[in-house]
N, C-alpha and C positions, 0 to 999 in steps of 0.2 A: 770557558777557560779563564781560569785567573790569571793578573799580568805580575810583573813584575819588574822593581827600576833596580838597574844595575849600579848599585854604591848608591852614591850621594848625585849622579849624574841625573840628566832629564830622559834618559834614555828604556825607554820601558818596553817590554818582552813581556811574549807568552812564556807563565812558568815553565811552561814544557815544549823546548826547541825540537828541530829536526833535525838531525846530524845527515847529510846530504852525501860523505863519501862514498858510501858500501852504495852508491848506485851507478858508478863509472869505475871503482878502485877500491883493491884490499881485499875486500868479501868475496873472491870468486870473479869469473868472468862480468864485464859491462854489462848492466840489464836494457832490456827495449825501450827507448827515447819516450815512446808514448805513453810506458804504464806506468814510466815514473812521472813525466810530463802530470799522468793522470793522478796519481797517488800525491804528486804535491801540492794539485788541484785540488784535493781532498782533505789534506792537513790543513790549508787555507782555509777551507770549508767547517771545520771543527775547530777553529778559533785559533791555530797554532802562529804566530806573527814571527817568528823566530828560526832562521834557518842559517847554518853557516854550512860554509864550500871553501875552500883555497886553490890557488892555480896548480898545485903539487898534484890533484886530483884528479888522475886521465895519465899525463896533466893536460890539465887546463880544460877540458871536455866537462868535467863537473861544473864547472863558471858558466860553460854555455847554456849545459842543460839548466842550471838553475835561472838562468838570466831570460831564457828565452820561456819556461815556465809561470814564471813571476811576472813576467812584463805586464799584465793585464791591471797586478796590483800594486802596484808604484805606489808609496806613500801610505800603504796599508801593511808593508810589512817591514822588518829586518832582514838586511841579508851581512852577514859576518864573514871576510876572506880573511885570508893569510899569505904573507910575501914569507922569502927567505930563506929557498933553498934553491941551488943552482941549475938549472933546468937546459943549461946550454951546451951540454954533451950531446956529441955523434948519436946516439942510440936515445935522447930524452928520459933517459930513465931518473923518475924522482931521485934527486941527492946523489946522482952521480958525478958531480963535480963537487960533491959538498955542500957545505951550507954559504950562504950567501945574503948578508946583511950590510955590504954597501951600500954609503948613499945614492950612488948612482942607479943600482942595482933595483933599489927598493923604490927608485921614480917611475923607471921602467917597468917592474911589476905594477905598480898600480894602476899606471896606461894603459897595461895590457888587461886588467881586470875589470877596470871600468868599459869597457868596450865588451868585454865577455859578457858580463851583465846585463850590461845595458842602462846604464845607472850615469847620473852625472858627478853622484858622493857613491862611498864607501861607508856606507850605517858603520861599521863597526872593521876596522883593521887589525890582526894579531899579528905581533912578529911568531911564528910560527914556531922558531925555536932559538934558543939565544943563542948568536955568533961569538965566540968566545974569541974571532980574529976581529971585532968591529965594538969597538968601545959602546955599552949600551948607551949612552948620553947623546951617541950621534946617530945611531937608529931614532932614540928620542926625538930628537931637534930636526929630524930629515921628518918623520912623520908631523911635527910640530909644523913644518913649514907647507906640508899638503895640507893640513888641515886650515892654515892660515889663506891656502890657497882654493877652499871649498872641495876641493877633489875627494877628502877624507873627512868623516864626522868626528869620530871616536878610536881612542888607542885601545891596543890592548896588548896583552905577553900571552905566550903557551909553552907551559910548563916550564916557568921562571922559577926562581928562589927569593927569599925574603931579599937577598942582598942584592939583586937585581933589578927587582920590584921597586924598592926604595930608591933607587940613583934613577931609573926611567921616570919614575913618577915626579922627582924632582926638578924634570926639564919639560915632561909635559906630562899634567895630572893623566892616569890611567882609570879608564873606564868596566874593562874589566880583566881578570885573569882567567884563562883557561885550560885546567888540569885537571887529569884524572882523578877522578874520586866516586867510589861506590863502599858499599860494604865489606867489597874483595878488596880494596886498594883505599885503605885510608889517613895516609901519611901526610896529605896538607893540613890535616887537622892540628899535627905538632908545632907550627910554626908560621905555615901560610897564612892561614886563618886568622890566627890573631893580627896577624900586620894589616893583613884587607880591611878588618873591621877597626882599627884603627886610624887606617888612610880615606877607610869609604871609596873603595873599590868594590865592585862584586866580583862573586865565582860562578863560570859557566863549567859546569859538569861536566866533563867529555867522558864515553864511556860509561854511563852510570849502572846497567848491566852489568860489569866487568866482562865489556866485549865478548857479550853471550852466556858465560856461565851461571851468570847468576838466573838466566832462563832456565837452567837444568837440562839443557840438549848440547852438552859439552861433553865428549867423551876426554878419557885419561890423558891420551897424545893433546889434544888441543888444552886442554887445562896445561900441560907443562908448558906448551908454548905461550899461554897466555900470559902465566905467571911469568918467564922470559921479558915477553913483552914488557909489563909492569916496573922489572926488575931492570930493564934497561931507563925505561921512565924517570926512575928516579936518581940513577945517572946524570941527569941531565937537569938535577937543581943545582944550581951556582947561587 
């Protein structure tokens, strides 16, 4: 497996991650603890060092499975979460009270993720999605101050915009951004792209499939929704 460092950072991946949601959340019903257990035991095994989850996921059920998973390989791999949406509604339904990028909000996510884990840092932190009520300088400077305090390694954004990008990075360098981009969705090419390589951030791929279709086992109905999907994606550059 070839590796790869993200930007200009020490922080180096397997080119080819594992995207850990679709085995708690999204894809259909939770799959059995052990055959994913076992199937992450096997990406390990084929060289893969690169695995992200966030607490959104379940929620929170994907942090454990990954954490409890991984635990054997502490310091042999990457693990990438995400803070930042409100998960303290009656019913827990991801983002039913909104998005939530408090400082306070964002100390408590990561408490609660480092203990899912199992981990004493956070390889790699995303704000999940930008809070347009939470000035990004102070997401910045709240993850600035975990990482000052060992809890967190590395910053990241998902699915920021240049001018987001730019004001976060300027209060603590960003390690990397992570937005969709495949052959079906390729709009950070116009803009993104050149600021990363610019600032010397990297880009983690999410989606690079386009969430299936580019397998060829998408029927008509799920391609519209997919394209949906994408079309809300990019919504959400600021």
């Amino acid at each position: 497996m070839q590796k790869r460092k993200l930007g200009r950072s020490n922080l180096e991946v397997s080119a080819i991650g594992l995207g850990c949601m679709g085995m708690s959340f999204s894809y259909g019903p939770p799959k059995d603890k052990q055959e994913m257990i076992s199937l992450l035991h096997a990406a390990v095994d084929r060289g893969i060092t690169f695995f992200d989850t966030a607490e959104v996921y379940g929620p929170f059920t994907n942090e454990e499975l990954v954490g409890e998973a991984l635990a054997p390989y502490r310091g042999k791999v990457v693990i990438a979460t995400k803070f930042g949406f409100d998960l303290s509604g009656s019913d827990n339904r991801p983002g039913a009270a909104g998005l939530n990028s408090r400082p306070e909000h964002i100390k408590h996510a990561v408490e609660g993720s480092l203990k899912r884990l199992k981990v004493d840092a956070i390889d790699l932190l995303y704000q999940h999605r930008v809070d347009p009520n939470v000035p990004i300088e102070d997401v910045a400077s709240t993850v600035k101050e975990l990482i000052q305090q060992g809890k967190v390694k590395h910053f990241g954004l998902s699915e920021a915009g240049v001018h987001t990008i730019r004001r976060a990075h300027a209060v603590q360098p960003l390690t990397a951004i992570q937005n969709e981009y495949s052959l079906w969705w390729r709009r950070p090419e116009e803009t993104v792209f050149p600021t990363l390589e610019e600032l010397g951030i990297g880009l983690v791929a999410y989606s690079p499939l386009g969430k299936g279709f580019l397998t060829g086992k998408i029927d008509e109905k799920c391609k519209i929704r997919q394209l949906r999907l994408s079309q809300h994606a990019a919504s959400l550059y600021a």
